[in-house]
C-alpha positions as a Markdown table, in Angstrom:
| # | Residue | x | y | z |
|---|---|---|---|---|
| 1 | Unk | 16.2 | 28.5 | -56.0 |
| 2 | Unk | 13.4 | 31.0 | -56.5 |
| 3 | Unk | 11.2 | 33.0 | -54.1 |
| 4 | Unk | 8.5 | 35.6 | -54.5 |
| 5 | Unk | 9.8 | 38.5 | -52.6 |
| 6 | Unk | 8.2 | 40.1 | -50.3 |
| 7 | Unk | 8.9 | 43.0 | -47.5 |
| 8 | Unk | 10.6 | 42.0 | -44.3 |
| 9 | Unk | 11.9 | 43.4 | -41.4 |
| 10 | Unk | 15.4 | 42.9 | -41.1 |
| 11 | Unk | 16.7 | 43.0 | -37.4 |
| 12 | Unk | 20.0 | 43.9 | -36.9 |
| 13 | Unk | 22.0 | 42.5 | -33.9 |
| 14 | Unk | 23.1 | 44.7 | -31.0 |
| 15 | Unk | 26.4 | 46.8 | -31.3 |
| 16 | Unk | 26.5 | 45.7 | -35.2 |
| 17 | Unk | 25.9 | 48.1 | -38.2 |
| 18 | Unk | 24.1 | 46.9 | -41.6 |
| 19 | Unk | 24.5 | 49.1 | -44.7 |
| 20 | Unk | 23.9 | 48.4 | -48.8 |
| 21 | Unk | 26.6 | 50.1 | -51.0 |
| 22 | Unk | 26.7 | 49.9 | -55.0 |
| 23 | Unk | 29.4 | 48.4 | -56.1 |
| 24 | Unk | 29.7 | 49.0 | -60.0 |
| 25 | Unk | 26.0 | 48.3 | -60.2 |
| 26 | Unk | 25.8 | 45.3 | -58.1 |
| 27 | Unk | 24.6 | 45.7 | -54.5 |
| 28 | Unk | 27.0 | 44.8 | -51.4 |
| 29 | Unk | 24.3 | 44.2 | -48.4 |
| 30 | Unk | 26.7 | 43.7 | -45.2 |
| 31 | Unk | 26.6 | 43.3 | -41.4 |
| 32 | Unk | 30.0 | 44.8 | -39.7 |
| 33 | Unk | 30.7 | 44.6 | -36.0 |
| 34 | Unk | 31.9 | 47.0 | -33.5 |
| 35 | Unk | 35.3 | 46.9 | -34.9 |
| 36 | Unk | 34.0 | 47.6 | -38.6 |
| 37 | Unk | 34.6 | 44.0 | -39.9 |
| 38 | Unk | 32.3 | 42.3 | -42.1 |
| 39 | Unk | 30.7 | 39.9 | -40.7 |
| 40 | Unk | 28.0 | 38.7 | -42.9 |
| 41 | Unk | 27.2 | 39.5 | -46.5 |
| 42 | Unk | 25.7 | 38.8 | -50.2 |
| 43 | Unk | 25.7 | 40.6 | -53.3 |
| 44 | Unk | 22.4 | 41.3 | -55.4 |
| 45 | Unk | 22.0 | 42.4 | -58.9 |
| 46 | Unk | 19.4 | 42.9 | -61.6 |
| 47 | Unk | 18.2 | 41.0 | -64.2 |
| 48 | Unk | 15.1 | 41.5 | -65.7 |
| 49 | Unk | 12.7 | 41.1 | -63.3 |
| 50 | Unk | 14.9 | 39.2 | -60.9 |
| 51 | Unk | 17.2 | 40.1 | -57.8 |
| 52 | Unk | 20.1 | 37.6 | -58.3 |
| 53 | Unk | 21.3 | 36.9 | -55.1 |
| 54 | Unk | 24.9 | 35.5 | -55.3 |
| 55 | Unk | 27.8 | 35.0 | -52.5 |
| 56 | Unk | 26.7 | 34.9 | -49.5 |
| 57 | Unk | 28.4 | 34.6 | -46.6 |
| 58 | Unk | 28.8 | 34.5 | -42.7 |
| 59 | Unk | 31.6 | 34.5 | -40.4 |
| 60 | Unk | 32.1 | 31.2 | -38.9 |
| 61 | Unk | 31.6 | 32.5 | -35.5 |
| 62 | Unk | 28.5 | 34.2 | -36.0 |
| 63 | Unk | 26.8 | 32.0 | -37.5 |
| 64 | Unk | 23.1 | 31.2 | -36.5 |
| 65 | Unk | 22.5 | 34.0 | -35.0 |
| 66 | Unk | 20.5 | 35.5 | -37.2 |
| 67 | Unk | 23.2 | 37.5 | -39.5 |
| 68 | Unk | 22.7 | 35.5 | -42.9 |
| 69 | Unk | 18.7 | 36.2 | -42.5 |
| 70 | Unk | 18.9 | 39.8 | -41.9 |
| 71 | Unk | 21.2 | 40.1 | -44.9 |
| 72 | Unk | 18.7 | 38.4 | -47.4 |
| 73 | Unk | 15.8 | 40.5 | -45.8 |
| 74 | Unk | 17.9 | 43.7 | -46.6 |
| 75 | Unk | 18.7 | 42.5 | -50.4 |
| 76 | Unk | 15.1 | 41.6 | -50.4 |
| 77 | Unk | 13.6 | 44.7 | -49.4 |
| 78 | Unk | 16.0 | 46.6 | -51.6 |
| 79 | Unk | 15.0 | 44.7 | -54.7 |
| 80 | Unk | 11.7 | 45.6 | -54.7 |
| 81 | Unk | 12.5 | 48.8 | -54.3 |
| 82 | Unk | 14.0 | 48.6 | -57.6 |
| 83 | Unk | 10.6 | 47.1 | -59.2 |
| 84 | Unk | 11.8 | 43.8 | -59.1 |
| 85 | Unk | 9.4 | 40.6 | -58.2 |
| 86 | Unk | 11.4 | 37.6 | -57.7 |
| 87 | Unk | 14.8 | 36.5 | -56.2 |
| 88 | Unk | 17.2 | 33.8 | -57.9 |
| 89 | Unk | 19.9 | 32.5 | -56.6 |
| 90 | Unk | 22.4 | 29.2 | -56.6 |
| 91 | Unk | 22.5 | 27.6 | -53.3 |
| 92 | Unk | 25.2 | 25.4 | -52.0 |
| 93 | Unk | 24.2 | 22.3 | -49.6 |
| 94 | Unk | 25.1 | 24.1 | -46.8 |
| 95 | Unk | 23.3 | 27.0 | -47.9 |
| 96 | Unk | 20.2 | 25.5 | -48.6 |
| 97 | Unk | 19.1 | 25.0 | -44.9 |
| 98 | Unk | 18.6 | 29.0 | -44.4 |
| 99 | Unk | 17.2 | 29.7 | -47.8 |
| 100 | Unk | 14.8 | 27.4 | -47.6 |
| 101 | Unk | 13.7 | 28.6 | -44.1 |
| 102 | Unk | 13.4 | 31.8 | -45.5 |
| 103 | Unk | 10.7 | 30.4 | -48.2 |
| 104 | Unk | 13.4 | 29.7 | -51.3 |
| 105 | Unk | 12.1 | 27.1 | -53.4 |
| 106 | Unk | 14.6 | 24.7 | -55.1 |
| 107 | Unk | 13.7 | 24.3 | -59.0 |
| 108 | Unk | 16.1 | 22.3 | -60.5 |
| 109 | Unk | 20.2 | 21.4 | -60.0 |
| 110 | Unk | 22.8 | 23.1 | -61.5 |
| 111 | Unk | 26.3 | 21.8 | -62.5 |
| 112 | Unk | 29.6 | 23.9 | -61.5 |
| 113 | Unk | 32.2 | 24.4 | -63.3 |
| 114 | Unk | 35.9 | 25.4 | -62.5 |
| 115 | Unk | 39.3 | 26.2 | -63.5 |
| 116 | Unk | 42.1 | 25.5 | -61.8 |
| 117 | Unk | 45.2 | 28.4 | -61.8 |
């Protein structure tokens, strides 16, 4: 899935905390509650001109409620701060429902690949 990106404003919920870190060169964007656990996240990194978006997550509980949204418009924002124009990212079914909302566009299937331990 693709999108153009473009600014947002990403809202975080009450009595939550949202920080980016750099982890090695890829970008952690989190949501942590009161107690410091993570509660949603999703990594970003560069290539060329696109802010891969990979692994993103919610806690069960708290999802839709806005966490996975706000997380995305962080990465977002902070990817065109680095100069780039376009996110990329591999959606699962499940996934697909809140990237689409956000204005992802789904350009072609891709086959996964495992191996077991």
């Amino acid at each position: 899935m693709t999108v153009p990106l473009t600014r947002g404003v990403a809202e975080t919920p009450p009595s939550c905390t949202a920080q980016i870190v750099n982890d090695g060169g890829a970008l952690l964007g989190m949501i942590c509650d009161g107690n410091g656990d993570i509660v949603s996240r999703a990594w970003l990194a560069a290539s060329g001109r696109y802010g891969v978006i990979d692994r993103v997550r919610t806690r069960a509980a708290d999802q839709r409620r806005g966490m996975g949204r706000t997380v995305m418009t962080m990465l977002g924002n902070r990817a065109l701060d680095e100069g780039l124009t376009t996110g990329l990212l591999s959606a699962t079914t499940e996934g697909r429902g809140l990237y689409s909302a956000l204005g992802w566009e789904i350009r072609g299937e891709l086959a996964g690949a495992f191996r077991s331990a």
